[in-house]
Each structure stands twice: as structure tokens, then as C-alpha cells.
BAVO-83214 format. One record per residue (C-alpha): residue number from 1; x, y, z. Coordinates in steps of 0.001 Angstrom, whole numbers, plus 500000, padded with zeros to 6 digits. Example, Ala and Ser with C-alpha at 12.3 -4.5 7.8 and 13.67 -1.06 7.14 Angstrom:
2
(1, (512300, 495500, 507800))
(2, (513670, 498940, 507140))
***
This chain:
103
(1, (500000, 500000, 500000))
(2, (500615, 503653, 499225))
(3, (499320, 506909, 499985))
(4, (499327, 509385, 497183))
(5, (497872, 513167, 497913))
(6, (495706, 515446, 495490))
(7, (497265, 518850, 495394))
(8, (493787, 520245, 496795))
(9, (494566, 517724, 500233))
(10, (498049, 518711, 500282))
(11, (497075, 522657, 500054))
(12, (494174, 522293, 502125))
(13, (496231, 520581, 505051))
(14, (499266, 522582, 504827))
(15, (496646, 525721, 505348))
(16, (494963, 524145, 508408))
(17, (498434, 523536, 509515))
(18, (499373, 526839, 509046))
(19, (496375, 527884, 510734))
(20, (497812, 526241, 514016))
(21, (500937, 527263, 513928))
(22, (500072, 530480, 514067))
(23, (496906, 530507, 516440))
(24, (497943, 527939, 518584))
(25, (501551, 527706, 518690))
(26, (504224, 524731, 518278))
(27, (502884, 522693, 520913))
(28, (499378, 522318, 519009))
(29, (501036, 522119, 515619))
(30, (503472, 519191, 516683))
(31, (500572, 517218, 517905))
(32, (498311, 517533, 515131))
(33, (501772, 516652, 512999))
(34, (502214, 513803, 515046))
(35, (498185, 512780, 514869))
(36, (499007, 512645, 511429))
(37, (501625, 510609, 510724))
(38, (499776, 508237, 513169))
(39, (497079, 507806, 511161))
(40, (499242, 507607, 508135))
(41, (500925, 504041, 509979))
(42, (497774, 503193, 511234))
(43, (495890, 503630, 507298))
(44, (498453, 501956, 505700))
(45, (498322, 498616, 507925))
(46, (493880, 498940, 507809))
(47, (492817, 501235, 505096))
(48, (488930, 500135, 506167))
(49, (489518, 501856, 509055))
(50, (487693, 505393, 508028))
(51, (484437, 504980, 507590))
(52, (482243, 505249, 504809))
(53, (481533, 509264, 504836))
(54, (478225, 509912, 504658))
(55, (478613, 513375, 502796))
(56, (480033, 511390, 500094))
(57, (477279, 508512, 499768))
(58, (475923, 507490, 496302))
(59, (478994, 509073, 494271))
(60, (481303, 507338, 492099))
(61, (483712, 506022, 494528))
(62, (483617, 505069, 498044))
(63, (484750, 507835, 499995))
(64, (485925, 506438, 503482))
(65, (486424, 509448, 506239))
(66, (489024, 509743, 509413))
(67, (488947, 512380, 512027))
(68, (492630, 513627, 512456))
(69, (491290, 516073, 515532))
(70, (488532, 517553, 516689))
(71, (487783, 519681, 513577))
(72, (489530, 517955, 510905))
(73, (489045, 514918, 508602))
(74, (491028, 513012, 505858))
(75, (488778, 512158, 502525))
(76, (490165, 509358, 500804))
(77, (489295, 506048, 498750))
(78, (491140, 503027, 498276))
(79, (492088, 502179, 494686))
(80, (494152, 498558, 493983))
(81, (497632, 499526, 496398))
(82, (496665, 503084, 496646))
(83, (494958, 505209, 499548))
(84, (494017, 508498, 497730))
(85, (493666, 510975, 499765))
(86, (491201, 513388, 498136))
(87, (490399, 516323, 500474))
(88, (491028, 517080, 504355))
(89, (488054, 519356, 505639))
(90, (488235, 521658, 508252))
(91, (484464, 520588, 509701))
(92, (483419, 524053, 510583))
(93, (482605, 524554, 506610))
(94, (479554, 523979, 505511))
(95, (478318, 520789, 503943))
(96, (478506, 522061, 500484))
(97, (481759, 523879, 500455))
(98, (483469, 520678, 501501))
(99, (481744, 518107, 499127))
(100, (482087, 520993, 496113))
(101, (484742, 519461, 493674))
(102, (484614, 515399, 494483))
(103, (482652, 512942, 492162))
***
């Protein structure tokens, strides 16, 4: 298994990332750093383990979710080797703004 990023989950992390860095300080950003690459080990020995997202139901892939902290979550599908990871949503968005853009 392998995880590949879209640029718009890449950007979109590195600006909640940013976004604690700056609000919070190192402390925060180190741990939400840290609750990443966790997850990253964690998806690559059980990609199952998000669950199906909801948002995300009835479109042309199967969009599995995983909340990284309190108000974020990875998007991603599982394709042959591959975890794509599609999106990361800062949850205090509204519904459409974070499912505008996936199919």
C-alpha cells in the first residue's frame, strides 16, 4: 500500500496547519503533525479503518472518512495499492463547500 495526495489535500492541510501554527503555537502544531503521521501508519496497515463518509454517499467512489482532531478529517478512497487521499476538511465549513469538487 501507498498513499498518494491530490494537490487540493496537500494545500488544504498545509493551510489548516498553518492555521495552528500560528493561532495555537508549536505545541498544538506538533501534535496535530504527530496525529498525522499516526494515522498515516495506522491507514496503511487497515485502510477500512475510516468509515464510509456519509457526505460522500451514492457518488462514484467510496469515499471512506478519518477524524485527524477535533475539527479535521482526511477524505480518501482506496484504489488497487493506493489510499488516495482526496480532500482534508476543516468541519466548521459547511456541507457544500466541503463536498464541492469530488465525484
Amino acid at each position: 500500500m501507498r498513499i498518494i495526495w491530490s494537490d487540493r489535500a496537500y494545500v488544504r492541510r498545509q493551510a489548516i496547519e498553518d492555521y495552528i501554527l500560528f493561532s495555537f503555537g508549536f505545541a498544538a502544531h506538533a501534535d496535530y503533525v504527530e496525529a498525522i503521521e499516526e494515522w498515516k501508519k495506522t491507514v496503511l496497515e487497515n485502510p477500512q479503518i475510516g468509515k464510509v463518509e456519509p457526505l460522500l454517499e451514492g457518488m462514484r467512489k467510496e469515499y471512506r472518512s478519518y477524524v485527524i482532531s477535533e475539527l479535521t478529517k482526511c477524505i480518501y478512497y482506496i484504489e488497487n495499492d493506493f489510499i488516495v487521499i482526496v480532500d482534508w476538511w476543516d468541519t466548521r465549513r459547511g456541507i457544500k463547500t466541503l463536498t464541492q469538487g469530488l465525484q
